[in-house]
N, C-alpha and C positions, 0 to 999 in steps of 0.2 A: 530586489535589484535597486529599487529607490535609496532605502533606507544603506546599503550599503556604498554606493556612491562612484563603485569603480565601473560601472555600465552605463551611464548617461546616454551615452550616443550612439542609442540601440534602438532602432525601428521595431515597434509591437503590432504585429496585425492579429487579429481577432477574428475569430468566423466561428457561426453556432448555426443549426439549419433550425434554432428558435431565433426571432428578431427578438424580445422581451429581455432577455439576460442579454445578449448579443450587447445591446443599448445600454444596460445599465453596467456591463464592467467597460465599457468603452468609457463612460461618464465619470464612473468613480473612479479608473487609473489618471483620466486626465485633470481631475480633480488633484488626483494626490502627484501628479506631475509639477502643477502649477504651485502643491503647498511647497513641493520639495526646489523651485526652482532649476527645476531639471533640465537639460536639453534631450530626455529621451521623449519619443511622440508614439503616438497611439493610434491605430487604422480600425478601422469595420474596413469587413472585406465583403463582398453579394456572393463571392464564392470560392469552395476549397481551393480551386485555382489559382485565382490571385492570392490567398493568404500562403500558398506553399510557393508561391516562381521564386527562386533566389534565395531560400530560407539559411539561416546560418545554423539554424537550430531550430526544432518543433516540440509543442509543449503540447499534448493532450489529453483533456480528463475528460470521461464521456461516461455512461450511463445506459444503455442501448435498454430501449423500453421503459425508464426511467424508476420510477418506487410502485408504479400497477403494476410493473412483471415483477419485481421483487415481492409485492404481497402475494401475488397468484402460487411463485414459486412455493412463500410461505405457508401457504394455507395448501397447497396439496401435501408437503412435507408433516406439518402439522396433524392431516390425515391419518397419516403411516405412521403418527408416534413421533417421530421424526424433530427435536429443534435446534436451531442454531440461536446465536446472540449475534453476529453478522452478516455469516454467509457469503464473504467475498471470497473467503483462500482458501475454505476447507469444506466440506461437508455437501450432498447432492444440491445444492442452493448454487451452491458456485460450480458447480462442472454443469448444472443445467445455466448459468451465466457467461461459461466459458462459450456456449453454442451463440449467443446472441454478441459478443464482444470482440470476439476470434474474427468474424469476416468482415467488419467496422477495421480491425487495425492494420490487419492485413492491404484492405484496400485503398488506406491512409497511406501506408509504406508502399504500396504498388505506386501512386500519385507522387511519391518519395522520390521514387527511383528517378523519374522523367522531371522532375520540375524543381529537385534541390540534391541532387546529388553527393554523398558525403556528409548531409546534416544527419545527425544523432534527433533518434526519438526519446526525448526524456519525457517519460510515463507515468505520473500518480497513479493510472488507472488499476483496478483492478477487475479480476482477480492478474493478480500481479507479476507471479513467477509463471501461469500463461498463457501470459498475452507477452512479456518476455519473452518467452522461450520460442512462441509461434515466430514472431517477427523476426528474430534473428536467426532462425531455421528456415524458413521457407520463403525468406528475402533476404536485398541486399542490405538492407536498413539495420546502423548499430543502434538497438532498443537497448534503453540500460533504464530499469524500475528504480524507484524514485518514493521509499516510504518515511514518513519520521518518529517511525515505533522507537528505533534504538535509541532517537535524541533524547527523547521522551525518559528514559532508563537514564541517560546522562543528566539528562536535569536534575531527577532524584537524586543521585550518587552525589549533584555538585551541591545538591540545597545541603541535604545530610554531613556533607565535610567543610560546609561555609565559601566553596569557592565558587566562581565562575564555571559557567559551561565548558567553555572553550579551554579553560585546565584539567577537563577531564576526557581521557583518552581510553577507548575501550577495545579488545577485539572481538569478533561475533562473528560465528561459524552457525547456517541453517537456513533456512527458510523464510519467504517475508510471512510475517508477522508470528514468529515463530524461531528469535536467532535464540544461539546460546554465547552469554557474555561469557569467558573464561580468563580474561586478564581485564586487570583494570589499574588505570595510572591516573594519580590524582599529581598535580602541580609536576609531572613528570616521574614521582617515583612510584614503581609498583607496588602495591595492594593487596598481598593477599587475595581470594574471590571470598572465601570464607569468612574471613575478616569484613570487608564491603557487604555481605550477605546481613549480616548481624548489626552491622552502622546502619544501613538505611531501611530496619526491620520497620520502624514508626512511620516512616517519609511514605514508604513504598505499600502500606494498608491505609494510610490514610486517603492519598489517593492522586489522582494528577488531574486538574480543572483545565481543559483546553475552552479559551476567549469563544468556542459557538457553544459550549453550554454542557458539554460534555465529559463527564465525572469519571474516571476510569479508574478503581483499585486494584492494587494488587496482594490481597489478603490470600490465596490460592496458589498465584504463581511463586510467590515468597517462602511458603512454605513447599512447594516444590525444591526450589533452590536450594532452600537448607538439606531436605533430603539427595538431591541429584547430585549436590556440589557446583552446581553449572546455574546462571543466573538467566530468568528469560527476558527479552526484552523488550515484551509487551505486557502489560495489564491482563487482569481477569478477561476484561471484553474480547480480548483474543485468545489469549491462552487458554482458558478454559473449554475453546471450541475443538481443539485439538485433540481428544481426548476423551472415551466412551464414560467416564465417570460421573461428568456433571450435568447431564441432558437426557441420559440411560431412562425408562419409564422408572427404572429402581429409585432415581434421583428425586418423584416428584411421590406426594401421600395421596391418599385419597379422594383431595379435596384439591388436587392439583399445585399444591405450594412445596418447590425447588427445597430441597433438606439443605442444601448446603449453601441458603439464604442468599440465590443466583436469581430467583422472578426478573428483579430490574435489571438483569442483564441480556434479560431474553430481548429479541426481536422483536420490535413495535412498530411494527409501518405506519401508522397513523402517529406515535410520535415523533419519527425521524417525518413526514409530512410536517407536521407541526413545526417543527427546528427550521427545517428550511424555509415556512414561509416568514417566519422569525428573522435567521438570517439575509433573506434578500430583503427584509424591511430595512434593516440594519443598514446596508449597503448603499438602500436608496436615500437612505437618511443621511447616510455621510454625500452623498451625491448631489442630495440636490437640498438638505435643511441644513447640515453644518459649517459653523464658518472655521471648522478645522477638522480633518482625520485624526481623532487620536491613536494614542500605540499602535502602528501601522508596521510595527517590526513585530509585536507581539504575534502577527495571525499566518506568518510564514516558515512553516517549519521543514519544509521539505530543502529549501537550503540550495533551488535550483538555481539561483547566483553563484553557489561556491562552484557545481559542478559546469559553469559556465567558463569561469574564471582558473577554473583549474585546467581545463582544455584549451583556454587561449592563452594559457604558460599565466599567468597572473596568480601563481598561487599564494605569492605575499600580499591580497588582499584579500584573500580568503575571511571568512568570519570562524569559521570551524577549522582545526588542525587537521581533523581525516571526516573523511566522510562512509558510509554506509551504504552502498550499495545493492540492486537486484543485477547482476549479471553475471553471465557463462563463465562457470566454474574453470573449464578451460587447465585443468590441473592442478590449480592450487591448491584445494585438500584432494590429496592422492588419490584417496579410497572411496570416492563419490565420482559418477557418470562425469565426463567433461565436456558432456553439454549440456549437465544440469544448470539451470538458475538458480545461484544460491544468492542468500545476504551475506554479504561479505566486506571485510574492510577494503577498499580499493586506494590505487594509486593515479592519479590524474597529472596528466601532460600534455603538448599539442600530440604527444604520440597517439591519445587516447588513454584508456581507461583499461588500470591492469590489478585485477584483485590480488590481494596480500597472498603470498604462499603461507600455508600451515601445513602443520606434520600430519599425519594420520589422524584421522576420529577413534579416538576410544568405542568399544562396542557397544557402549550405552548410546551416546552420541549418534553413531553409526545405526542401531538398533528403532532408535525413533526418526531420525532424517528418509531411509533408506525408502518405508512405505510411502510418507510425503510428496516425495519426489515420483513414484512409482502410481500416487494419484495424479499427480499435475501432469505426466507424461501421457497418459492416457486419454485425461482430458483434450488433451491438446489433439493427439489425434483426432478425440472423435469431434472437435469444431471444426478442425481444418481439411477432414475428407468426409464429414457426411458418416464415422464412421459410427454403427449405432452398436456394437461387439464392444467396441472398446467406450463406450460411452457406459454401458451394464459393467464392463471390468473395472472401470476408475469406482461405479458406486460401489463391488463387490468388495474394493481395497477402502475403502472410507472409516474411518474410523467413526463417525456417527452411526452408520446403519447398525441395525442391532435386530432386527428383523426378517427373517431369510424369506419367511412367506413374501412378504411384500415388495421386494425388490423388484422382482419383472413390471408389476401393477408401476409401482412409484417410476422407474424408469421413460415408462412408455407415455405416462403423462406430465411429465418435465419434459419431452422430448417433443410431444406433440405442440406443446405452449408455448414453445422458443421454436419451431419451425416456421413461423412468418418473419423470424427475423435472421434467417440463415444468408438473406440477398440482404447487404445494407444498403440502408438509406445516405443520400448524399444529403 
């Protein structure tokens, strides 16, 4: 928002039910206020209350149980055979996450309703498409998810062709962390996908470095591509989660080493621990040791200025020409549920927010989306009623499981582990 320049005079309040981070992004935005010569201002708030009276807009990324219930998750999972490489969007890690997340956003949008009425939830959180899907279902609150997998896929396409980001223009039909690119426009003229598939074969193995430390190839999904014809638009770290091939017990030898040279993709809660006490050293050092923020545009990829800016009609100062979306299908691909949450290319006005129509999914398309979604719907129930039938039907649909014995066992203790956080905390 700083670095872009057309929101100055836009009050930020802040609320965390931790004071420690609370303090320190209060410090570093005022920090980088001051470098930017801003008139936007910066608030701590003592409570969700005041940070939501009058909101024009609400931003929250949250964590519910923080990386102890993520290893807990891990290491029962890990039991059963069972591994993920993230565990937010797919796999029994994230539908036992959807139980602890669902009544956190829910009760954020219930405070919605009574103390800002008409602001839009813009959501990094995940798992993504539902905690989407719940909010905009069983409230009044426009939740629109909020990922920057696809930019990420535009950065490659633009390094690989020598242009700019913002020259490159793509469409994506599917799931977060999980689209399929099928047009792509470089300087405005279209591209082949086959053609693109083949330019950015080097760019896209070699790998994409995001500024906290994190390496992300796409040696896997690439070769997917060339096979499918359809490009995805996230990296190994996600796509490959997708998927019984890379994780399967068949996956790993005798001695436990990934055949298809995935280990450092796996799941490390003690090194995403690590990163993060990295990063907030990071943070406090721009805070309170440096006498400048460097590249302060480099660490914002979600792009939650443009979808600011496109809502309040300002879409000639956008930085991106479209943006990428998590929201209610609502009919745009015909042949998908229309109140799934898909990624989608969207249209932003003070109308709001209206995803691109596209013609039918092809079967293949249609073939992998369909169970996706058919996980995420089930999840979503079983967070938002307690329901534990359709919590065993989302794992039965997974495409991780691979184990029929284990299922009831593995169910019943991700269910017990996330039930102290079925009441959120304020």
């Amino acid at each position: 928002m700083l670095v872009n320049g057309h929101l100055d005079n836009t009050d930020i309040f802040l609320y965390d039910i931790d004071s420690v981070p609370l303090n320190l992004e209060h410090d570093v935005i005022a920090k980088m206020i001051r470098q930017k010569n801003s008139s936007m201002t910066v608030h701590k708030t003592a409570s969700r209350k005041e940070a939501l009276t009058g909101a024009d807009y609400v931003v929250i990324s949250v964590l519910v149980g923080g990386l102890d219930m993520a290893e807990k998750d891990d290491n029962i999972c890990k039991k059963h055979g069972i591994r993920h490489t993230v565990g937010d969007t797919i796999g029994p890690m994230c539908t036992a996450r959807m139980l602890r997340q669902v009544p956190l956003l829910l009760d954020v949008a219930a405070d919605m309703e009574k103390l800002c009425p008409g602001a839009p939830l813009l959501s990094p959180t995940n798992p993504m498409a539902g905690l989407t899907t719940a909010v905009n279902r069983y409230t009044k609150v426009n939740c629109i998810g909020i990922c920057h997998g696809t930019h990420h896929a535009m950065s490659i396409i633009a390094n690989s062709y020598g242009v700019k980001i913002p020259d490159v223009e793509v469409n994506v039909v599917g799931v977060n962390h999980f689209g399929f690119i099928d047009r792509v426009w470089v300087k405005r003229k279209e591209i082949p996908i086959e053609d693109v598939i083949q330019k950015i074969w080097k760019d896209a193995v070699k790998g994409y470095n995001d500024p906290a430390g994190h390496v992300d190839k796409a040696e896997y999904a690439i070769q997917y591509a060339e096979l499918a014809g359809y490009l995805p638009n996230n990296g190994d770290h996600h796509f490959t989660e997708f998927f019984p091939w890379f994780y399967a017990p068949h996956a790993f030898d005798a001695n436990g080493k990934n055949k298809y040279g995935l280990d450092g993709r796996l799941l490390n809660v003690p090194q995403r621990r690590k990163r993060k006490v990295e990063t907030r050293q990071l943070i406090s050092d721009w805070a309170y040791k440096a006498d400048k923020i460097p590249d302060m545009d480099t660490y914002g990829g979600e792009h939650i200025q443009d979808i600011i800016l496109g809502l309040e009609g300002m879409n000639k100062h956008m930085t991106l020409r479209q943006l990428h979306l998590n929201v209610m299908n609502g009919g745009a691909v015909p042949n998908l549920p229309k109140d799934a949450v898909l990624e989608i290319n969207v249209n932003l006005s003070k109308s709001g927010v209206k995803p691109v129509k596209n013609p039918p999914l092809d079967v293949y398309r249609w073939g992998v989306l369909a169970p996706l979604i058919g996980v995420n719907e089930l999840a979503t129930k079983a967070a938002v009623e307690h329901d534990k039938k359709a919590f065993m039907q989302a794992l039965l649909l997974d495409p991780l499981m691979h184990n029929f014995d284990t299922v009831k066992e593995l169910a019943e203790e991700l269910w017990e582990v996330s039930r102290p956080f079925f009441k959120p905390q304020r």
